[in-house]
C-alpha positions as CSV (number, residue, x, y, z in Angstrom):
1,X,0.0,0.0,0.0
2,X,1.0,3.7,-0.4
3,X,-0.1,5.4,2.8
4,X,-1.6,8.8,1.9
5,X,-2.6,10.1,5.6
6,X,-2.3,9.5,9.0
7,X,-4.7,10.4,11.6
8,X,-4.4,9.7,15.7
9,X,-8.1,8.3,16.7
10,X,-7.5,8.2,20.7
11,X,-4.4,8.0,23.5
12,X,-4.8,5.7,26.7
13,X,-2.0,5.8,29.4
14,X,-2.7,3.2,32.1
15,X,-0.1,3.2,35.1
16,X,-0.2,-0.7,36.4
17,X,1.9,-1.0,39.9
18,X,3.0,-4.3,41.2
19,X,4.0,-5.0,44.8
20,X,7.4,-5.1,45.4
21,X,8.1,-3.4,41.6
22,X,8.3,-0.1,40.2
23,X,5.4,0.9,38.4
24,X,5.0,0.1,35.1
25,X,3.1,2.6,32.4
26,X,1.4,1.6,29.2
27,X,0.8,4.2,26.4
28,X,-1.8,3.3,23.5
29,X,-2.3,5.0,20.7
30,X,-5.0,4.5,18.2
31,X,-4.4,5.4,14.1
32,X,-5.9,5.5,11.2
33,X,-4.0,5.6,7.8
34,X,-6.0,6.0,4.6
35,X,-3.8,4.0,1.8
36,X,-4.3,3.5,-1.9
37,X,-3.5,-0.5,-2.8
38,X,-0.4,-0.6,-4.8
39,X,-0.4,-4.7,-5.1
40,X,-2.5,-7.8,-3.9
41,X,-0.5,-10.2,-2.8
42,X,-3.4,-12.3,-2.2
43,X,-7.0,-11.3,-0.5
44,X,-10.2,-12.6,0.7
45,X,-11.9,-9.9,0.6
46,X,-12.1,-8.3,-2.6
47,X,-9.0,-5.7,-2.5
48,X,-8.0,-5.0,-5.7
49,X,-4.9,-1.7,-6.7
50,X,-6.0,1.3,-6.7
51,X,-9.0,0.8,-4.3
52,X,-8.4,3.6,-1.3
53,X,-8.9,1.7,2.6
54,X,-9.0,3.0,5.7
55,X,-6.2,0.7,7.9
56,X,-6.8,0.9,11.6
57,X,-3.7,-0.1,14.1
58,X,-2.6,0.8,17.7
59,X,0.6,1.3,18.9
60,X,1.9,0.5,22.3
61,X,4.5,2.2,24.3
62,X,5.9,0.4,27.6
63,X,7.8,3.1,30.4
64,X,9.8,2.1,31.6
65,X,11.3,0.5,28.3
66,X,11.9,-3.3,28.1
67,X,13.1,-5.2,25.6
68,X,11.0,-8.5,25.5
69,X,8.0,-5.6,24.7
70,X,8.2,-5.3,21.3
71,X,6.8,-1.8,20.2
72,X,4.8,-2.0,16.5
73,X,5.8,0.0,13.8
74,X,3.9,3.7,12.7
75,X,2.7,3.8,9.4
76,X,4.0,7.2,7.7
77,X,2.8,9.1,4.7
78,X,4.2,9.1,1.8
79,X,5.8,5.6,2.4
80,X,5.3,2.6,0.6
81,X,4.8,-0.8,2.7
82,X,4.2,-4.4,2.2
83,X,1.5,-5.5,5.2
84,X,-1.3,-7.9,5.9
85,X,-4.7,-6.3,6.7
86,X,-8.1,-7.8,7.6
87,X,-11.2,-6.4,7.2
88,X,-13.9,-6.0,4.8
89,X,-15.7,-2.8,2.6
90,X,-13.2,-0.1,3.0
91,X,-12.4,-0.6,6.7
92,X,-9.4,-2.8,8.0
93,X,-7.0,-3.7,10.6
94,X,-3.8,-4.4,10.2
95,X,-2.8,-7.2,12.9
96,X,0.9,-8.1,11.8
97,X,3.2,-6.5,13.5
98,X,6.3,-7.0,11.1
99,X,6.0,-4.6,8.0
């Protein structure tokens, strides 16, 4: 896909404290990119290049940082990336965390 935009939909911070640890804080945030298909490598759902989507994700930062918590990649304008996305109409989420 070619992403064309990027929009933020929503932030959550939750602060989770266990006893005997520091506390540990989780930041969500919500996106939605609106991307033109480039390619189908395959699809069950009708996708076909040049069809516009919207592709909603969430990205999840740990504090403090650890490196067993893998943090998903943001989706830029302007960039071109290979991804999986599920979904149907014009509507999906993109679920695989590797680009």
């Amino acid at each position: 896909v070619n992403v064309l935009s990027v929009d933020r939909e929503s932030f959550n911070r939750e602060k989770t404290k266990y006893s005997g640890q520091p506390a540990v804080v989780f930041e969500t945030t919500k996106f939605v990119a609106k991307a033109k298909i480039t390619k189908v490598l395959e699809s069950d759902h009708g996708l076909i290049a040049g069809s516009v989507i919207d592709i909603r994700y969430s990205v999840t930062v740990r504090q403090p940082p650890d490196p067993v918590f893998r943090i998903r990649p943001m989706l830029t304008a302007g960039e071109t990336v290979t991804l999986t996305v599920f979904g149907g109409g014009s509507s999906f989420n993109w679920r695989n965390s590797a680009q």
